[in-house]
C-alpha positions as CSV (number, residue, x, y, z in Angstrom):
1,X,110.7,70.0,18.3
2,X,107.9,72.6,17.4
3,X,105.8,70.3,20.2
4,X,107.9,70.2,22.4
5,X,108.4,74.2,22.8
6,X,104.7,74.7,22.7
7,X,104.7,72.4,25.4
8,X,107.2,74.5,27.6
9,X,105.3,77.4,27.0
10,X,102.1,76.2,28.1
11,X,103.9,75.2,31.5
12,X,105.4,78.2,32.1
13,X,102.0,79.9,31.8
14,X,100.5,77.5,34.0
15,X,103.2,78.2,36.6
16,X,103.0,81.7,36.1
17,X,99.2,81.9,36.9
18,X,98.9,79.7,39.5
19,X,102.1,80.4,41.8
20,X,100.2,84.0,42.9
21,X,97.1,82.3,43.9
22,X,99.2,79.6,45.9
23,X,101.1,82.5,47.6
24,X,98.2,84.1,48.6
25,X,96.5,81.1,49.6
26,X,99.8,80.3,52.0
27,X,100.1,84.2,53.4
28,X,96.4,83.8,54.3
29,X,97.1,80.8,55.7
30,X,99.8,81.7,58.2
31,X,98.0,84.9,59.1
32,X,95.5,82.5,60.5
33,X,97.9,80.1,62.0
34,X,99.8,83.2,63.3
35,X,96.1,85.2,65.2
36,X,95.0,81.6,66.3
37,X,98.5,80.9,67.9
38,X,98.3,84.6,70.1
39,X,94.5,83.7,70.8
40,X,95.8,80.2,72.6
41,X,98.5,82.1,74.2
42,X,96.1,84.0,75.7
43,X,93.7,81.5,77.4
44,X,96.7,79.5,78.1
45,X,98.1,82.4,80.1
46,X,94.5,83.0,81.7
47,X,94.9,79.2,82.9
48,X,98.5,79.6,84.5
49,X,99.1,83.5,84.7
50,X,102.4,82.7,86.5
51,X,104.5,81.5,83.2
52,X,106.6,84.5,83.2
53,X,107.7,82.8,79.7
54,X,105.0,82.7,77.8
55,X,103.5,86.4,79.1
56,X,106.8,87.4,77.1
57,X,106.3,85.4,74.2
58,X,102.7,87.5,74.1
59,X,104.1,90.8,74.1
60,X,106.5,90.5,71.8
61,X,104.3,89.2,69.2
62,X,101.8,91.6,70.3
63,X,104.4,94.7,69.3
64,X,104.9,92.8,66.0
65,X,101.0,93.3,64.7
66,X,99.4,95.5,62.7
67,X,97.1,96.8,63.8
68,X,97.8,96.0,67.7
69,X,95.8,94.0,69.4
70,X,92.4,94.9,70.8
71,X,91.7,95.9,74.3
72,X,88.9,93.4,75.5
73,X,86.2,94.8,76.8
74,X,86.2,93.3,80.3
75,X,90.2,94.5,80.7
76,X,89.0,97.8,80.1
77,X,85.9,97.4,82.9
78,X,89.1,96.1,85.3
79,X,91.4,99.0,84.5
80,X,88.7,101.1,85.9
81,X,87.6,99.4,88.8
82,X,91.6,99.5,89.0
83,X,91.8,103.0,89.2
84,X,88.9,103.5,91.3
85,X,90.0,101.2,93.9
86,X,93.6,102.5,94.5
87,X,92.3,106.2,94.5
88,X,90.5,105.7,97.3
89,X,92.5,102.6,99.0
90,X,93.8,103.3,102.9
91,X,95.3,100.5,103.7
92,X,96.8,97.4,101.6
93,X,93.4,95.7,102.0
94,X,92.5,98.2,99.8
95,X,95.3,98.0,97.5
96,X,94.9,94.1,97.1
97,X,91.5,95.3,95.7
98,X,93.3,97.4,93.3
99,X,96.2,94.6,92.7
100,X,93.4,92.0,91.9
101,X,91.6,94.2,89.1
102,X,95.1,95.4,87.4
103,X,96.6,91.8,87.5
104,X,93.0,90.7,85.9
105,X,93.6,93.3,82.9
106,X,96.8,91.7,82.8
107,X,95.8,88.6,82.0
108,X,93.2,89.6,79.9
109,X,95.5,91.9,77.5
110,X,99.1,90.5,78.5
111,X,100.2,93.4,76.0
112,X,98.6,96.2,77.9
113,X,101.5,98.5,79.2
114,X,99.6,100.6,81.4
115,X,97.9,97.7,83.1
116,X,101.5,96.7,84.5
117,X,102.2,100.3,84.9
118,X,99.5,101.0,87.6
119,X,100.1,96.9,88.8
120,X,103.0,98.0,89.9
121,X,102.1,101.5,91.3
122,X,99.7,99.4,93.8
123,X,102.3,96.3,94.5
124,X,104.0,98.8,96.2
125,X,101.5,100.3,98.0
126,X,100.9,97.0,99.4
127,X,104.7,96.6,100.0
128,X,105.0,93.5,97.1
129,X,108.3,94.7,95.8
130,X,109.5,91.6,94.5
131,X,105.9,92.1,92.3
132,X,106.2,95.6,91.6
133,X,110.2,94.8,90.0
134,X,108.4,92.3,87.7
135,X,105.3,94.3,86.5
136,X,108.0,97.4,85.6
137,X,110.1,94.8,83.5
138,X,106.8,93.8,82.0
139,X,105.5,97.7,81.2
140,X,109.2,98.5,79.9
141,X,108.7,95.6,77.8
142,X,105.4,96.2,76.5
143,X,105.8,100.2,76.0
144,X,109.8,99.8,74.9
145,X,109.7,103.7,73.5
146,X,107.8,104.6,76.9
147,X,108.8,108.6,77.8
148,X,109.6,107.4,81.2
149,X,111.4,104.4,80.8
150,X,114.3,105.9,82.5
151,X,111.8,107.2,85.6
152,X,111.0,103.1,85.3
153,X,114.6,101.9,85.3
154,X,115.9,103.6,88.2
155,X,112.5,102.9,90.3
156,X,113.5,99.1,89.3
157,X,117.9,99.2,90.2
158,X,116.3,101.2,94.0
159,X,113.8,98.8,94.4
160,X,116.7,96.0,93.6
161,X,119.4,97.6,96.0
162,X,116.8,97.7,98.5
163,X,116.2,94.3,98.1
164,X,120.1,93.5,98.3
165,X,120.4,95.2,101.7
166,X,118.1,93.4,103.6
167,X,119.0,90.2,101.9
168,X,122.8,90.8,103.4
169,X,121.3,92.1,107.2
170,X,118.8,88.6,107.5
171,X,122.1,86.8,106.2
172,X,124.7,88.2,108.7
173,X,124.8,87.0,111.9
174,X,124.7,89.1,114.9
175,X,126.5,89.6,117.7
176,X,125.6,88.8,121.2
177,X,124.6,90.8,123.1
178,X,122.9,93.1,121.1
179,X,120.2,95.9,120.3
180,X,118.1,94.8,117.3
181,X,118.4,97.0,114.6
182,X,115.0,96.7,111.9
183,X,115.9,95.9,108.8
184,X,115.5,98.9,105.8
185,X,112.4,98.4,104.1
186,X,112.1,98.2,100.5
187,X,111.2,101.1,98.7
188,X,110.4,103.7,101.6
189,X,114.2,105.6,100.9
190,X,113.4,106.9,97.4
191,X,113.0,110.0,98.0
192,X,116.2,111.1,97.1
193,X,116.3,112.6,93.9
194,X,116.7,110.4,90.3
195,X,115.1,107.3,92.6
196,X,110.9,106.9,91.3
197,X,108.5,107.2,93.4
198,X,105.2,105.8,92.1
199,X,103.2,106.7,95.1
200,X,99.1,107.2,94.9
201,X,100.1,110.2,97.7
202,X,103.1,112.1,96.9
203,X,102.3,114.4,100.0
204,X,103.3,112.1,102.0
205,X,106.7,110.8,100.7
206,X,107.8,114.6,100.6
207,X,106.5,115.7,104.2
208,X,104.2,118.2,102.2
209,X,101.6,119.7,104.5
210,X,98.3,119.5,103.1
211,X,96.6,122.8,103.6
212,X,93.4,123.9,102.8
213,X,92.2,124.5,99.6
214,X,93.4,128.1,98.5
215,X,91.7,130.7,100.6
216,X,94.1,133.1,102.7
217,X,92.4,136.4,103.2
218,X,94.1,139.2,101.9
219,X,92.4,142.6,100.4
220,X,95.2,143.2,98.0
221,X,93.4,144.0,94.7
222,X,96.8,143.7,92.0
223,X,97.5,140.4,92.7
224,X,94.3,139.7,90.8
225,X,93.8,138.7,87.0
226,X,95.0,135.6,85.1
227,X,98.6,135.4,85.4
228,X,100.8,133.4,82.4
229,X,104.0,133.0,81.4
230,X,106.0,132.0,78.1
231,X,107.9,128.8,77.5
232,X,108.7,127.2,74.2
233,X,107.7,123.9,72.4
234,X,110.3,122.5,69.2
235,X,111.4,125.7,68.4
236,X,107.8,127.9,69.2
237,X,107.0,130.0,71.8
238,X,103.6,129.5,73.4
239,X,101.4,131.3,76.1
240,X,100.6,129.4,78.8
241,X,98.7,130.2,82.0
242,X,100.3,129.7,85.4
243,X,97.3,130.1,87.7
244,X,94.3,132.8,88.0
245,X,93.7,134.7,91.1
246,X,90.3,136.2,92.1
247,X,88.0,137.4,94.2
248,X,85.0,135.5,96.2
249,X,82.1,136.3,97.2
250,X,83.3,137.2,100.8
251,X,86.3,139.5,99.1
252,X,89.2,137.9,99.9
253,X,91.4,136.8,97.1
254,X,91.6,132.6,96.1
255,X,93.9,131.1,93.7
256,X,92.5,128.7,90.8
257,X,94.5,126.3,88.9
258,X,94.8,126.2,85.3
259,X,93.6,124.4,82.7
260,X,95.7,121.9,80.5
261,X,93.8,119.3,78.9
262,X,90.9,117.1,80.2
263,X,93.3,114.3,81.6
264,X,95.0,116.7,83.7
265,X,94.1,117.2,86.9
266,X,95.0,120.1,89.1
267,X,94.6,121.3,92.6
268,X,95.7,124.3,94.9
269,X,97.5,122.8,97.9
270,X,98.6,126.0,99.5
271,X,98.1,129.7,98.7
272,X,99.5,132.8,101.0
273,X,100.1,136.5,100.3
274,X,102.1,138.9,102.5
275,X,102.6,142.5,101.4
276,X,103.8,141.9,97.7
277,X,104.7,137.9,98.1
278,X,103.1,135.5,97.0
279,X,103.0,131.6,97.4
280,X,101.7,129.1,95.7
281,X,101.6,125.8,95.0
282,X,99.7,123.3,92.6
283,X,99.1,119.8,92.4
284,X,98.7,117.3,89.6
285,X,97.6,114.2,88.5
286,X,96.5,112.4,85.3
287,X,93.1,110.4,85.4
288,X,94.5,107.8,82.9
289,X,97.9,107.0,84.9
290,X,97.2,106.0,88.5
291,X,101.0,106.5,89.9
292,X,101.6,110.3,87.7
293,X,102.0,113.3,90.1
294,X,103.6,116.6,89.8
295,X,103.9,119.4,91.8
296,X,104.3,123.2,91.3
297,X,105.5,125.8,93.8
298,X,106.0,129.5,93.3
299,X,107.4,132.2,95.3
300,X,106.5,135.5,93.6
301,X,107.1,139.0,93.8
302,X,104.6,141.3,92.6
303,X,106.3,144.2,90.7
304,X,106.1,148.0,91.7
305,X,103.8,148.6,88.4
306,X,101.8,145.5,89.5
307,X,102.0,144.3,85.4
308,X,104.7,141.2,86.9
309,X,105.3,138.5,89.4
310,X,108.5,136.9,89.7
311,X,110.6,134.8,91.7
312,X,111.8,131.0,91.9
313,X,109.9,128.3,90.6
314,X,110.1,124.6,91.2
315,X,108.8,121.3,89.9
316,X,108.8,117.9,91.8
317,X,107.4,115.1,89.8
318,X,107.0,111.2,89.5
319,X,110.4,109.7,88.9
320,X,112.9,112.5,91.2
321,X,112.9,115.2,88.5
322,X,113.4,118.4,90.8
323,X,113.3,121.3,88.4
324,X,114.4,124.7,90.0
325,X,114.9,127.9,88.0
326,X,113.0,131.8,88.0
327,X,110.2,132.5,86.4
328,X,108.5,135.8,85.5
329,X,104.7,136.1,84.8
330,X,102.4,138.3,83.7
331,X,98.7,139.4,83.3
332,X,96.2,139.3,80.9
């Protein structure tokens, strides 16, 4: 009995000791299975990019690893040539260039949001919108807590309506005789507000005239100074500068956009004083985001102390949100 018991023990022991090492050995083991499985996805995808299926199946295990995946180097070299090619595109030749080098980034990092982000920014451009619907499911897939998913969603259901409409006027037959009407073309009715527009020109979607860059003469010296005004973040007030207006070399007063971070981007579209009005109006972009605009526009009054401008101030961005309200600013 005493032999048998020690006998027990030493098997428990044994089980006890070994059962860690063979747990470890099998986790290590199915985190190499698991890598080597997303690595074969990959060049499988490379070899057919068109199986919508398995491009999926990539993401979502992509947003299940820790850490994420990393960017290859050569879909970072395409998401530059991306961006450099649709900046200065004119045409859909030159989109196509843009398309090509986004799609490539794609293929390379199926689990890159922004790379079907700014695919889709260009698709439409080159009037793809079947191409732009998908890459938007794709970037809403791969960035699921993306700020502007809803911008994305909407741009998507317009994009889809569109595509409805002139589905039903090829279907229905017409009358005879009859003028020909041309079909609506996808995507060139957004600009009605809470519809996206994800254009590389936002001028020219909202009949802006573009002006040149911010130099009305004018000799009125209190306009000048750095003008801010207060807003607040979470519960904080902050300081934040509107626009600075100064004096050139010839004497006539200029307007200079603020600063807000190196990825920002602004520039003066328009800038006009008469007696104690003033207009302005600033344009944005962001260097890492291809299809991100926003536009400010002021109509000021300058105070009888000359220590405050106000007057209504509005905000048109990427994704239809018009923002309209007063604003009072002041010098420091």
């Amino acid at each position: 009995m005493v032999l048998i018991h020690r006998i027990m023990l030493i098997t428990i022991v044994l089980i006890c000791i070994t059962t860690p090492a063979l747990a470890a050995h099998s986790g290590k083991k199915t985190s190499a299975v698991s890598q080597e499985t997303f690595d074969q996805y990959i060049e499988d995808l490379k070899k057919n990019p068109h199986d919508n299926a398995l491009r999926e199946k990539i993401i979502k295990l992509a947003l299940t690893m820790k850490p994420a995946p990393t960017v290859p180097e050569n879909a970072e070299r395409n998401m530059a040539r991306g961006t450099a090619f649709a900046q200065k595109a004119a045409d859909k030749a030159g989109y196509k260039r843009a398309i090509s080098e986004f799609a490539a980034a794609a293929n390379s990092a199926p689990w890159l949001a922004l790379a079907y982000y700014n695919l889709g920014v260009v698709q439409e451009q080159a009037e793809l919108y079947t191409e732009t619907i998908q890459s938007l499911k794709f970037y809403l897939m791969a960035a699921p807590d993306a700020k502007n998913a809803r911008e994305v969603k909407n741009k998507i259901y317009a994009l889809e309506a569109d595509a409805e409409d002139l589905k039903a006027v090829k279907s229905t037959p017409a009358p005879q005789p009859v003028a020909v009407v041309p079909a609506p073309v996808p995507g060139k009715n957004l600009a009605v507000a809470g519809k996206m527009n994800l254009a590389i020109e936002p001028e020219k979607e909202l009949n802006i005239i573009k002006m040149p860059p911010a130099e009305k003469k004018s000799r009125i010296p209190s306009f000048i100074g750095n003008w801010f005004f207060k807003d607040s973040l979470r519960g904080e007030e902050l300081t934040i500068q509107a626009f600075e207006i100064s004096k050139n070399a010839n004497g006539d007063l200029v307007a200079n956009a603020p600063k807000r971070g190196a990825d920002y981007v602004p520039t003066v579209r328009s800038f006009e004083i008469t007696d104690k009005t003033m207009k302005i109006s600033i344009h944005w972009r962001m260097k890492s985001v291809v299809g991100y605009w926003k536009i400010e526009s002021y109509t000021l009054t300058l105070s009888d102390d000359g220590s405050k401008l106000s007057g209504p101030y509005s905000q048109k961005s990427v994704g239809g949100r018009n923002i309209e309200f007063d604003r009072t600013l002041f010098r420091q």
